[in-house]
N, C-alpha and C positions, 0 to 999 in steps of 0.2 A: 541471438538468444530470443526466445521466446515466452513473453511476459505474459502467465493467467494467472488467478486469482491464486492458485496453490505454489504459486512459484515462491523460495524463499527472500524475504526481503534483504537479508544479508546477502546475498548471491546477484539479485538486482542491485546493491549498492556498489560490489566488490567488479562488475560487469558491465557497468554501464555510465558511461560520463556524461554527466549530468543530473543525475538520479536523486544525488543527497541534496541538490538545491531543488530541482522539482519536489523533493519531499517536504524540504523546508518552506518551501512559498505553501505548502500545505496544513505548517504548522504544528508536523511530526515531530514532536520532542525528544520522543522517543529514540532518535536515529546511534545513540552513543550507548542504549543499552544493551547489555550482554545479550536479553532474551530475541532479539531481532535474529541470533545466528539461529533459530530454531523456527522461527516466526514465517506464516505465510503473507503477500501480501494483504492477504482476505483479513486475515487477524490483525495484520499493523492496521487496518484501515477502520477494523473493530475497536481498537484501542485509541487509535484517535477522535472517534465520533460519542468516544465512552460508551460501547456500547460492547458487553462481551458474550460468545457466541454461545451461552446459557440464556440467557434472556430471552429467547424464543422470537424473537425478530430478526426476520429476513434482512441479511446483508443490505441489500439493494433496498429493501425500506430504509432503514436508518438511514445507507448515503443519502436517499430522497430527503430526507428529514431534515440533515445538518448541509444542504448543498450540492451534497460532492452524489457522483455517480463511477460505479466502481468500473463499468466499460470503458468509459471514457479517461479515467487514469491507468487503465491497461491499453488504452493504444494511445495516451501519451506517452508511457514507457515504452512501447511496440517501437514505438516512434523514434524515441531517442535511441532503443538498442538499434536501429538500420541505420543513424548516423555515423 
């Protein structure tokens, strides 16, 4: 499987082992709710930085903002799906 930003987070959880604790060392609270089966990574990563994708800020700004970098958590997942 191959993890980008539109891929759904439910389908990365239900696909990939290790996923739901990489997401929790992230601090994704989010992982138990229904809307994830609908949800992009892009969006779960929106919703964790609080940041939703109305606000008119660029994804990849906000990760800069709160830490996170949205490439680099798609090829840590890249990563875990080739294990």
């Amino acid at each position: 499987m191959i993890i980008t930003k539109d891929t759904l987070t439910a389908d990365i959880l239900k696909n990939i082992n290790g996923a739901k604790e990489f997401f929790e060392s992230l601090n994704m609270g989010c992982l138990s709710c229904m809307g994830i089966q609908n949800e992009t990574l892009e969006k779960s990563i929106c919703h964790l930085i609080k940041f939703l994708s109305y606000t008119g800020i660029a994804l990849e700004k906000s990760c800069l903002m709160h830490g996170l970098n949205l490439e680099e958590i798609m090829e840590k997942l890249n990563n875990l799906s080739n294990q």
